[in-house]
N, C-alpha and C positions, 0 to 999 in steps of 0.2 A: 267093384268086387274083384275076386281072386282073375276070376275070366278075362272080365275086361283088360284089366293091367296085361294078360299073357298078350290078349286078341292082340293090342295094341305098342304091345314092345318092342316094336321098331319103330314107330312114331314118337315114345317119350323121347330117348335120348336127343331127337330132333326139336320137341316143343323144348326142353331146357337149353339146348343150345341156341335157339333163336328168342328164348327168354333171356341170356345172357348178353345176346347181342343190342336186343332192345334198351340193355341199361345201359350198354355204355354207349348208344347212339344219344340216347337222350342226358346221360348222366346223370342216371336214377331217379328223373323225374316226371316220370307218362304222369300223365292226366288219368289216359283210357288206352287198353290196350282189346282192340276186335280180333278174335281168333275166329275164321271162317272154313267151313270144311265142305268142299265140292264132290260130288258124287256121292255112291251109295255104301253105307258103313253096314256089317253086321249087330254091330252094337253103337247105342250113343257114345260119340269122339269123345265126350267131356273131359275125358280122363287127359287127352294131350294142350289143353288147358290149361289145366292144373299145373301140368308140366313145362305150359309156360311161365305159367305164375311164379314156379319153384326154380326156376333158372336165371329169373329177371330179382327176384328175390334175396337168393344167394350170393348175385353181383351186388347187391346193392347192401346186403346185412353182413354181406362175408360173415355164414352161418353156417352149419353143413345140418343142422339141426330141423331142419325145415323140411317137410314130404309132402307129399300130393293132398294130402287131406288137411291139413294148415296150410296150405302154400295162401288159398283165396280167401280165409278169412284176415289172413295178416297183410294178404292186401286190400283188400277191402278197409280195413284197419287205418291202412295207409293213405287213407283217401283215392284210390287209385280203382278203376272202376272196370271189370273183366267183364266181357259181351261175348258172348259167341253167337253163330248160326250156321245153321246146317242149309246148305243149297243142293237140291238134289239136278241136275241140268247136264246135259252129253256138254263134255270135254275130249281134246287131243287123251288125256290119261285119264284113268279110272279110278284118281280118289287125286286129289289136293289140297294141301294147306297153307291157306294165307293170313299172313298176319299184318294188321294194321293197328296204326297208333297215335294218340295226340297228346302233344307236350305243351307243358306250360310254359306261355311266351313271360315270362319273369320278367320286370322291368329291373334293370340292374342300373339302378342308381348311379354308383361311385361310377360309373364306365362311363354315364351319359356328363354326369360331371366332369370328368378328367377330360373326357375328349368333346364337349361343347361346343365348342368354334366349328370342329371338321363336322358332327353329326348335325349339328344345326344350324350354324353359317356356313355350309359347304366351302369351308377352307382347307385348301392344298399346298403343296410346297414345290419350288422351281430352283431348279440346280441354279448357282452362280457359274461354274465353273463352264456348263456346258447349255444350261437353258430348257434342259425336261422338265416340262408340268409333268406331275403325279398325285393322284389321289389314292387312296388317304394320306397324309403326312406325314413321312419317313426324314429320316436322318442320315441315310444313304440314298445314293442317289441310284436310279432302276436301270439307266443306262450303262449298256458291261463295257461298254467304250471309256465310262467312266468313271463311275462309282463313288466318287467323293463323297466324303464324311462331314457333316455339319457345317456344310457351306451351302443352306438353303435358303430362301427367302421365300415369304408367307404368299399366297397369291389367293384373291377371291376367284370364285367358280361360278358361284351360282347366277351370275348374271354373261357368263359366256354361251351357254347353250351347247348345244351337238347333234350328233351325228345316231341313228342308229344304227348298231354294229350287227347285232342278230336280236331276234324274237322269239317269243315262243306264246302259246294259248293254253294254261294248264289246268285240265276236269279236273282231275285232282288235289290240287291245293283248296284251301281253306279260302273262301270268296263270297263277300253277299252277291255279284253281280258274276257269275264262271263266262267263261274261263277266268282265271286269274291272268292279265294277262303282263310279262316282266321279258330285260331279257338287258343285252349291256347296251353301253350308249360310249360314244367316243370321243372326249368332250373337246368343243374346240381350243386347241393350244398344245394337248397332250393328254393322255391320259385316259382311263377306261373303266366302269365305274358301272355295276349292276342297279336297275333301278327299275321300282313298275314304271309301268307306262299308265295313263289317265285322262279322262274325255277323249278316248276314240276306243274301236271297237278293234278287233286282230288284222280286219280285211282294209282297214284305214292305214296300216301299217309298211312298210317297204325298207328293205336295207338302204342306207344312205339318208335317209327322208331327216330333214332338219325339223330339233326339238329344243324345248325351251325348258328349265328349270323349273317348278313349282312346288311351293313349299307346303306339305301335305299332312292332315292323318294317315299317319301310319297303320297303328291297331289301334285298340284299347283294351286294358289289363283291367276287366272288372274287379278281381280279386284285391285287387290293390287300389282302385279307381285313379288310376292314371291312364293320362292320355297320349301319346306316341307321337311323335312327328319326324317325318322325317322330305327329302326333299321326291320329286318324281317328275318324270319325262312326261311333254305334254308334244304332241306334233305340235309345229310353226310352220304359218301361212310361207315364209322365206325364210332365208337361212340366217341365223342368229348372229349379228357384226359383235 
């Protein structure tokens, strides 16, 4: 109603600018987008909702044609699924809005195609000129000492092992078993290279600690019914020759 939209007009322009951000984090493709409002409102928030919908919307239809009262059926429309909830609980500030979101993990074929050997046989490339392992497989080389242009040669990885560089334990990621737990690995010969971690727990974990390659489920894309693989750090009893 007329009210509401006044109560809250300072909070639209907010819900469509974080509507707007939201598409081009994801590049227009949420799943589900949760708008959460903490504290105590005069009126039901819905209305800064809608104004996300209408911001996430606009980015994504380049439309100006779209308002707070079509914003959630067209996405709904879109397959795309709006939540909200009200938390009434003592915070630092006396009203809050958060937005959360879930994107669709697309399997993107041509990619896993084209790049094959590197995503699934964990192959990298080694300067000729100077001798840097790097992962993924570049055609310049990562060393500013020396940079050489397609004077690489192919080198297997996955049976080198490494090192771990840092950790991390995240509640918040998407996990059947939380933490999620990932973080880089330093592999031996050269090179650095983001990976979960698997069969240990976060407190199993220590900077330096030697780890072994394992070739893993990644996700799985129900919508598409494929299945993901990719490789993951596993601790070793010794250090990986």
């Amino acid at each position: 109603d007329a009210e509401g939209l006044q109560l809250f007009s300072a909070w639209l322009p907010l819900g469509e600018a974080l509507g707007k951000l939201l598409a081009q984090i994801t590049q227009g493709r949420p799943q589900a987008v949760e708008v959460s409002y903490y504290g105590e409102f005069e009126k039901n928030p819905d209305p800064i909702a809608s104004a996300v919908a209408k911001g996430l919307l606009e980015q994504v239809l380049e439309a100006g044609a779209i308002n707070l009262v079509s914003a959630r059926p067209l996405l709904r429309d879109r397959g795309i699924a709006l939540v909200t909830r009200q938390v009434q609980e003592p915070l630092d500030y006396r009203q809050v809005l958060e937005v959360r979101l879930e994107t669709d993990k697309e399997t993107r074929w041509s990619l896993v195609w084209r790049e094959h050997k590197a995503i699934l046989g964990l192959w990298g490339t080694k300067c000729r000129r100077c001798g840097t392992q790097q992962y993924p497989p570049q055609r310049v080389c990562v060393n500013p000492e020396c940079q050489a242009i397609d004077e690489m040669d192919e080198v297997y990885l996955a049976d080198k092992g490494g090192k771990v560089f840092t950790y991390t334990g995240d509640m918040l990621a998407a996990s059947l078993n939380p933490p999620a737990i990932y973080g880089n690995v330093e592999i031996n010969g050269g090179g650095r290279l983001l990976m979960d971690f698997t069969d240990c727990t976060i407190e199993d974990l220590k900077v330096g600690m030697p780890v072994e390659f394992s070739f893993r489920v990644k996700f799985y894309d129900p919508k598409r019914d494929i299945t993901n693989y990719f490789w993951k750090a596993v601790p070793a009893g010794e250090e990986v020759k």
